[in-house]
C-alpha positions in Angstrom: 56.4 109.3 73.5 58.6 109.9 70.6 59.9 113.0 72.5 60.9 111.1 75.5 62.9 108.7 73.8 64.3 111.6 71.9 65.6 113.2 75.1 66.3 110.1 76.8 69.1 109.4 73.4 70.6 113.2 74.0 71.2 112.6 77.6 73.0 109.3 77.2 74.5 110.8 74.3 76.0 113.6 76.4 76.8 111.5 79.4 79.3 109.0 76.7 81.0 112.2 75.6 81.2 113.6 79.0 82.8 110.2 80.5 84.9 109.6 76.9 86.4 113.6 77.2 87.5 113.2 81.2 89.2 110.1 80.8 91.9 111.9 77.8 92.1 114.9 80.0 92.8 112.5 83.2 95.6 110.5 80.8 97.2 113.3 79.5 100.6 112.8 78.5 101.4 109.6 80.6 99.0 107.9 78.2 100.2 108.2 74.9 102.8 105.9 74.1 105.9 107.7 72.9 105.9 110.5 74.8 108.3 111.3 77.2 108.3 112.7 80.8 110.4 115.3 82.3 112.1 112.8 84.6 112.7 109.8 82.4 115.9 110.1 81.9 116.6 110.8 85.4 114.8 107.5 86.3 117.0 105.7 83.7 120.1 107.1 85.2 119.3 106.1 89.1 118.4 102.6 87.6 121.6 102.5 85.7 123.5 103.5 88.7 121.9 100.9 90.7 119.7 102.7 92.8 115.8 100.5 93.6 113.1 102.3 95.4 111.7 99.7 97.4 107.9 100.3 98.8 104.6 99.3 99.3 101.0 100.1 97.3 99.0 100.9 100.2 102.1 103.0 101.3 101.4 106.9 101.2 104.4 108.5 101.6 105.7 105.9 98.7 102.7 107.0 97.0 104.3 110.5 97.2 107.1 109.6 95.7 105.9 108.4 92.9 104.4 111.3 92.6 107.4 113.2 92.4 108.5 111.7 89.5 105.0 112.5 87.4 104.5 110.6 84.2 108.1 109.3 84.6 107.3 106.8 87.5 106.4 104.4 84.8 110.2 103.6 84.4 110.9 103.8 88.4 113.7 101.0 89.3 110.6 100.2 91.9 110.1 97.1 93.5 106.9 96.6 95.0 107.3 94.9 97.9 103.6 93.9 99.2 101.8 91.1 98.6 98.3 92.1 96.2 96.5 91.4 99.3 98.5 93.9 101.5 99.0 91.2 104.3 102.4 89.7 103.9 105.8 90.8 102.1 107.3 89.0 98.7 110.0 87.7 99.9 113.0 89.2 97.5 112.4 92.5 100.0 112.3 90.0 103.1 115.8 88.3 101.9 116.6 92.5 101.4 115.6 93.3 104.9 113.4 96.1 103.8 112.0 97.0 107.7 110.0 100.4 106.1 108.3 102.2 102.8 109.8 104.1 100.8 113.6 102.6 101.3 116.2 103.3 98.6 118.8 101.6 98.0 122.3 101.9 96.3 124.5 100.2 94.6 127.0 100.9 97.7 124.8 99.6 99.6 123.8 102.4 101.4 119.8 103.2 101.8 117.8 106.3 102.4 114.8 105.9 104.6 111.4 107.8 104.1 110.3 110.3 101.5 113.7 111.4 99.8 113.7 115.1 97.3 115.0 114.2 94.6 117.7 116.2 94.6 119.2 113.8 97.2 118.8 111.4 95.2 120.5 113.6 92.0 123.2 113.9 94.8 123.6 110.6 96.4 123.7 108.9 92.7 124.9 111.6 90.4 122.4 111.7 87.9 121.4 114.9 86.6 118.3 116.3 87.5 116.4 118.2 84.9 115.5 121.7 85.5 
């Protein structure tokens, strides 16, 4: 019996470090406070220049987008425009007339429409894109 509970310990043992060691390789970077990402100060620059990426959680093209930026979507100038429940729309991107996911919009007041490479959006804003 004392063997069982022996080998019962090393499993759960094994299965702590094997959950423990996926979640630090899943975080990466993006996790540790301080570090930066390759688009950061790209994202600072379209939020500087005015530029909001208006879009939707359940959206998957917006969700490609994001995903474009990498770690850097943290400091997206996003607005999220659904309600948590997915059913209605807050109502700043009503008063915006935001009529589809992903929208950008400048400070012109111009928009783009859809899923945008960011070197449009380097283009449309001027900020420099890292290589």
């Amino acid at each position: 019996m004392y063997n069982n509970v022996k080998v019962f310990l090393s499993v759960v043992g094994i299965l702590i470090l094997g959950v423990i060691s996926t979640a630090v390789v899943r975080s990466g970077d993006s996790g540790k406070p301080g570090v930066p990402g390759k688009y950061d100060s790209f994202t600072e620059c379209l939020k500087d220049k005015g530029a909001v990426f208006y879009g939707a959680f359940w959206c998957s093209h917006c969700q490609a987008t994001k995903k474009l930026f990498g770690s850097s979507q943290k400091s997206l100038p996003y607005v999220e425009c659904s309600t948590s429940n997915g059913q209605a729309m807050i109502q700043q991107c009503v008063d915006k007339k935001i009529d589809g996911y992903p929208t950008w919009e400048f400070a012109d007041g111009s928009r783009l429409n859809g899923e945008i490479p960011l070197a449009q959006l380097a283009e449309k804003t001027s900020c420099e894109l890292p290589k």
